[in-house]
N, C-alpha and C positions, 0 to 999 in steps of 0.2 A: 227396616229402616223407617226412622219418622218423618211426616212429612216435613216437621217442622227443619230437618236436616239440609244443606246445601247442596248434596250430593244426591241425583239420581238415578234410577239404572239408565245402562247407555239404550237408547230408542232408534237413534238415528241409526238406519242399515238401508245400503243401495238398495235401490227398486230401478227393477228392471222392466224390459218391454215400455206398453203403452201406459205405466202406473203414472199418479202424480200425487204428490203429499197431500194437496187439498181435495181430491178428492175421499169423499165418503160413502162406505157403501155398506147401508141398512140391511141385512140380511131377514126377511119375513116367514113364516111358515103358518099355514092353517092349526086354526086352534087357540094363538099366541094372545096373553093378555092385552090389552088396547093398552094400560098405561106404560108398563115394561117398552110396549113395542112405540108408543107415542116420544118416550124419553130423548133417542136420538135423532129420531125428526123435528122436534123440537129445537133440541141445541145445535143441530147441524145443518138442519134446513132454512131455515131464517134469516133475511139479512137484516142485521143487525148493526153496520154499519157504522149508521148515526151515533151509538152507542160507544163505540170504538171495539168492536169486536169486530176483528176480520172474521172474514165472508170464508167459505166452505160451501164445496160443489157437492150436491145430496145425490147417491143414486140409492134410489129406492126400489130392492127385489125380491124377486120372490125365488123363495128356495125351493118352491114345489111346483108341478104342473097342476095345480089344483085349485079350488078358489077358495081363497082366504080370509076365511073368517073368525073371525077374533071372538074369545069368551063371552062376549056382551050379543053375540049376533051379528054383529053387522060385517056385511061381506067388505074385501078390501081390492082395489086393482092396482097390482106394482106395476108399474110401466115401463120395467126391465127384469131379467129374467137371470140366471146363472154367469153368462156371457158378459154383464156389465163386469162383475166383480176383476176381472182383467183391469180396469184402468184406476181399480180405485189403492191408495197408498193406505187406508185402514178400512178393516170390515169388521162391523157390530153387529154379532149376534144378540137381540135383546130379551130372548126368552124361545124355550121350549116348550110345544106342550103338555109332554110327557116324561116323564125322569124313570122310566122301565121301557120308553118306547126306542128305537133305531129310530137316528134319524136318517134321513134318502140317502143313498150312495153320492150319487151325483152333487149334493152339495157339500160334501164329507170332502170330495174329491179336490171341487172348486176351493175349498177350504187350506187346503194340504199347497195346493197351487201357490194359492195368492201370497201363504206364509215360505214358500220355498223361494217365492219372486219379491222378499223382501217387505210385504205389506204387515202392518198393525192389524193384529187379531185378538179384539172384544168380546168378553164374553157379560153379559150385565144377568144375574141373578140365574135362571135353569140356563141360559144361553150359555154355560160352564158345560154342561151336558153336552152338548153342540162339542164343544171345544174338544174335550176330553174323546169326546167318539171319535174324532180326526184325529186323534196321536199325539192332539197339541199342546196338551198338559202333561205326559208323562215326565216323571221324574222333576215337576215344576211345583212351585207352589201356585196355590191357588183360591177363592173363597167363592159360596156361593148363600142361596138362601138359606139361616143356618138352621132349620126345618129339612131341609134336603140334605144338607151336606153329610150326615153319617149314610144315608143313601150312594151319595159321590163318589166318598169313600171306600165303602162296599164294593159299590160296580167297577172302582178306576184305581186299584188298590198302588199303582205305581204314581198318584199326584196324591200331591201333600196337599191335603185338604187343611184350610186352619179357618172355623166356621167362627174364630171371635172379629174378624178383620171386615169392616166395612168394603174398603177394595185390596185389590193384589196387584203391583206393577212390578209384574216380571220382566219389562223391558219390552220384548216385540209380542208378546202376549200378554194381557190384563183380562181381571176378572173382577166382577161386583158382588155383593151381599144384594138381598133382593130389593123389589120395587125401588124406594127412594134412593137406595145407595147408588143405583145407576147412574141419577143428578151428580154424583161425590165423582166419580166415577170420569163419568162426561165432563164437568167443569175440569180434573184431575186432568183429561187429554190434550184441553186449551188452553192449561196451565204452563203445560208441558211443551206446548206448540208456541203458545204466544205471550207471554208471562202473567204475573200475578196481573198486572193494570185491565188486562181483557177478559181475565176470568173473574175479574173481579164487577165489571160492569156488567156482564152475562148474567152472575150473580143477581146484580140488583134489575135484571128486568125480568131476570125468574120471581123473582122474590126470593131466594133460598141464601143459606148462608154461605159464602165463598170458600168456606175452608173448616172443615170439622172434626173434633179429637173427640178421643171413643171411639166403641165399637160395637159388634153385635152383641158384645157378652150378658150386656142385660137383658136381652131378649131370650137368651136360650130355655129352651123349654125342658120339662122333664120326657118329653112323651119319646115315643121311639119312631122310627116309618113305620106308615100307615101299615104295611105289607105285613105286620105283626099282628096285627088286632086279631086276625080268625085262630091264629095258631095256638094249641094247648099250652106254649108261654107266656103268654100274656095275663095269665090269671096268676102264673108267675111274679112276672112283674110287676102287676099292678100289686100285688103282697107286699112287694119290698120295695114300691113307693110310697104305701103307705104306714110303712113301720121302720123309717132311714133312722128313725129316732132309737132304734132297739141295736145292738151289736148282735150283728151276724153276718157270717161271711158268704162265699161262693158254695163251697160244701152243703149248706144248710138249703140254700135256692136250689142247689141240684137233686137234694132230698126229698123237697116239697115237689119238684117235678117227675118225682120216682125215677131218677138218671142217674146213671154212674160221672162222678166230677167231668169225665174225659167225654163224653156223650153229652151231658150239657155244654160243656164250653166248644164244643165243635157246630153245636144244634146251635146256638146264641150266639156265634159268631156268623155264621151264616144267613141269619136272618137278619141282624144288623150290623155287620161289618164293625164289631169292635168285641173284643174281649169280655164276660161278664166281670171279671176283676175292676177293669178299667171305669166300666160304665158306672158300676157301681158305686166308685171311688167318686167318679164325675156329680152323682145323682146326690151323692153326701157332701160334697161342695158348694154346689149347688144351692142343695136347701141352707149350709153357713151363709152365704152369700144373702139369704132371702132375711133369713135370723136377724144380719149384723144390719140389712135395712130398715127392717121393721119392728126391732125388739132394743129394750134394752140391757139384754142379758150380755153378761160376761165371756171375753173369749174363751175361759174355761167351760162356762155353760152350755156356749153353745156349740161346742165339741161334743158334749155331754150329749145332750140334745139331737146331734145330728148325728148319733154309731159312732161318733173317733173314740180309739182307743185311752186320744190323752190329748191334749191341747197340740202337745206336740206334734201331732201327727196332724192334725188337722191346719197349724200352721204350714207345715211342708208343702202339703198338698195345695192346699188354697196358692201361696204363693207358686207354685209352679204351675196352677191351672190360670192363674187370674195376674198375675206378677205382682202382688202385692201381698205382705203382709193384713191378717183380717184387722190390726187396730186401724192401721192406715188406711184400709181401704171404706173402712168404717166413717172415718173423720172425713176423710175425701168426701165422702158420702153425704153427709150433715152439714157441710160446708158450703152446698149448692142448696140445700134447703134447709134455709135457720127458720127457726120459730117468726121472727120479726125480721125487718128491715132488709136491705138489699142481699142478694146471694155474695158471697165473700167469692175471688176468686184462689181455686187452687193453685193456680201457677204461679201468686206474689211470692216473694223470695222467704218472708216470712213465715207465710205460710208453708211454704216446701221445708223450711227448716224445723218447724213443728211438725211437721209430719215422718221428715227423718227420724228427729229424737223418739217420736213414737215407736219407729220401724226399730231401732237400737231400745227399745225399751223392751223391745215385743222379742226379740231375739238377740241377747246380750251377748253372747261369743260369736256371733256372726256362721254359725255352724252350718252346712248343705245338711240337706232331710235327704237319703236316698232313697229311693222308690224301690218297694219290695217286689219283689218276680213275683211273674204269677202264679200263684200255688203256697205262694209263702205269706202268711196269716199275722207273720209276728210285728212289733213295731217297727215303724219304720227306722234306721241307722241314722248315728251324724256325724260325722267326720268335717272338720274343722275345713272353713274355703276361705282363701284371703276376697278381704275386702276388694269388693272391683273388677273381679275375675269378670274380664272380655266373656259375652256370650256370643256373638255376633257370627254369624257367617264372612266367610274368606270372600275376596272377588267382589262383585257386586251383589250385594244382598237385595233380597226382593221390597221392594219399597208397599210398606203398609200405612194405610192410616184406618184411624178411628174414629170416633162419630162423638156427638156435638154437648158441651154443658147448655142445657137447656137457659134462656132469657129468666128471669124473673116472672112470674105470673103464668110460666107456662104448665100446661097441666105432666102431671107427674106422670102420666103413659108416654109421653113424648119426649123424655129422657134420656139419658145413655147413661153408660158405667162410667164415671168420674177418672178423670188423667189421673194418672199413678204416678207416685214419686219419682218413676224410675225411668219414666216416658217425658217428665218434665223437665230432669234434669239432663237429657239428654243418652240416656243407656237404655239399653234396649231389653225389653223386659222378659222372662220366660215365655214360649211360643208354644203352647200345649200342640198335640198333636193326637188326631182322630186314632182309638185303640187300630191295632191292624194294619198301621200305615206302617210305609221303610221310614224310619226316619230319615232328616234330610244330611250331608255330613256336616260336621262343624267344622270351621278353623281351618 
């Protein structure tokens, strides 16, 4: 669901015992980045008052009996221990420091507790690790840093990982993308708690923007987890990152690794928790994505270019990884950054409507691309879908947002992937999903 939407998951559930809604309880561990772990001290510790942000009672703890020091060095003293997390009505975990490591029993426990007694359970960027160890993501959606998240994946095969989502608000569980998403994240809690007007003056004594569309999808990288680099696949891989541009399938990668198909895709599943089919598909999207940024080649070209068998198929794919068609998501694209004069916005009505015509331009019988099994080589199917076909989950969908059209003058790394036609107009766009995951049900 978007943020832009009026509807959001229900939050509000009895707390029990000594809880109270304002309080907030910082969950800390040795190891943990300083800014990840600064984020909710920041927004929750402060009064702010004067501002008009209601006030928020901080306990700051420590998850370990150990002393706490954070990546830069410097040692920390929480001045409450496992025991505080009883009084508090939401606990933030803001970072893990390891994503192969177990985190303590005992805060896994205090964890399970606080969510059984009704409290809000944060998780901002590895702090989803946390989460997922305690039981608390299964069968939930979830995002996390999207460098990690095929990681997430892998280890926590029963939470839907979707690594394009700045946050996830499941309702009494939430989860962030990394470092600044936590900001999106935290203001998302006080939005939620006290309306737009307080999150919105929070905003401006952060500095940060109060509310941001887009997502991580720009940022996704090609590389795989670290935990690949020694393995005889990786020379693999790195073959068929640099030749996306050549057609060839899974058969041909399990060749080169001298593997029977069924021995490679068990060996590459297990090392990265997805499919070689899938990832593959992903890695060929991917560089379209990169193409329709920085080239001016045709969307036939750059199917060409990127191993699709035909424009076709390359349209299917892009729109169900990215929800957009590649012309539209192209113009989207060009629209934030014109040659001259001020950035156009995508969301004027005009605008959305030149970008439909595109999308009916790019796909004239509105036809569904269906995704071929794996093991099946041939082009993808299409079978006719009526205009408007509901995707949406039944009940209360997990409320996602996106990340931000960059100001004017702002440098181009600090961008996001541009609102989609299908985000703007209010429909909820395809929700790709980590290979190897259950999907979620629909409808």
């Amino acid at each position: 669901m978007s943020q832009d939407s009026t509807t959001v998951p229900e939050t509000s559930r009895k707390l029990s015992g000594r809880r109270r809604r304002e309080i907030v309880a910082v969950l800390l561990f040795s190891g943990g980045p300083i800014f990840e772990s600064s984020i909710p001290l920041s927004v929750f510790g402060i009064d702010r008052q004067d501002a008009g942000v209601p006030r928020y009672r901080l306990l700051v703890c420590a998850g370990e009996d150990v002393p706490l020091r954070t990546t830069g060095g410097l040692e920390l003293t929480a001045p409450y221990g496992l025991e505080a997390l009883s009084r508090a009505g939401t606990v933030v975990v803001p970072a893990w420091r390891s994503i192969t490591q177990p985190p303590p029993a005992a805060a896994l426990d205090a964890l399970r507790r606080a969510h059984e007694e009704g409290a809000r359970i944060v998780g901002l960027c590895t702090g989803a690790f946390v989460l997922a160890a305690a039981g608390l993501l299964d069968g939930r959606p979830a995002t996390t840093h999207w460098m990690y998240a095929p990681t997430l994946a892998k280890r926590y095969p029963s939470v839907h990982v979707d690594p394009r989502e700045l946050f996830v608000d499941d309702g009494d569980v939430l989860t962030s993308a990394g470092t600044a998403a936590g900001i999106d994240l935290c203001l998302h809690i006080v939005r939620t708690d006290h309306g737009a007007d307080a999150a919105g003056a929070l905003a401006r004594r952060l500095v940060v923007p109060p509310r941001r569309s887009g997502g991580q999808e720009r940022y996704l990288d090609r590389s795989l987890p670290e935990e690949i680099g020694a393995d005889p696949l990786a020379e693999v891989v790195a073959w068929a990152l640099e030749h996306l541009h050549e057609q060839f399938d899974v058969e041909a990668l399990a060749a080169r690794a001298y593997m029977s198909r069924r021995t490679f895709d068990r060996r590459f599943r297990s090392l990265t928790g997805s499919a070689p089919l899938q990832w593959l598909i992903t890695q060929r999207v991917l560089q379209a994505q990169r193409l329709l940024e920085t080239s001016d080649y045709s969307v036939d070209e750059v199917a060409g270019r990127c191993g699709f068998r035909s424009p076709v198929a390359l349209r299917g794919h892009f729109r169900r990884q990215l929800g957009s068609s590649p012309a539209a998501y192209r113009a989207a694209y060009r629209a934030r950054r014109p040659q001259g004069g001020p950035a156009e916005r995508p969301d004027r009505p005009d605008r959305l409507e030149r970008l439909e015509r595109l999308e009916r331009a790019d796909r004239p019988d509105r036809a569904e691309v269906i995704e071929p099994r794996a093991g099946d080589h041939s082009l993808p199917l299409r079978r006719p879908g009526p205009p408007g076909a509901p995707t949406g989950h039944s009940g209360h969908p997990p409320h996602h947002h996106h990340a931000p059209h960059p100001e004017p003058g702002k440098p181009e790394s600090d961008a996001y992937a541009p609102r989609l036609p299908e985000q703007a107009a209010g429909r909820a766009p395809g929700r790709p999903s980590l290979p190897g995951q259950r999907e979620r049900p629909v409808g």
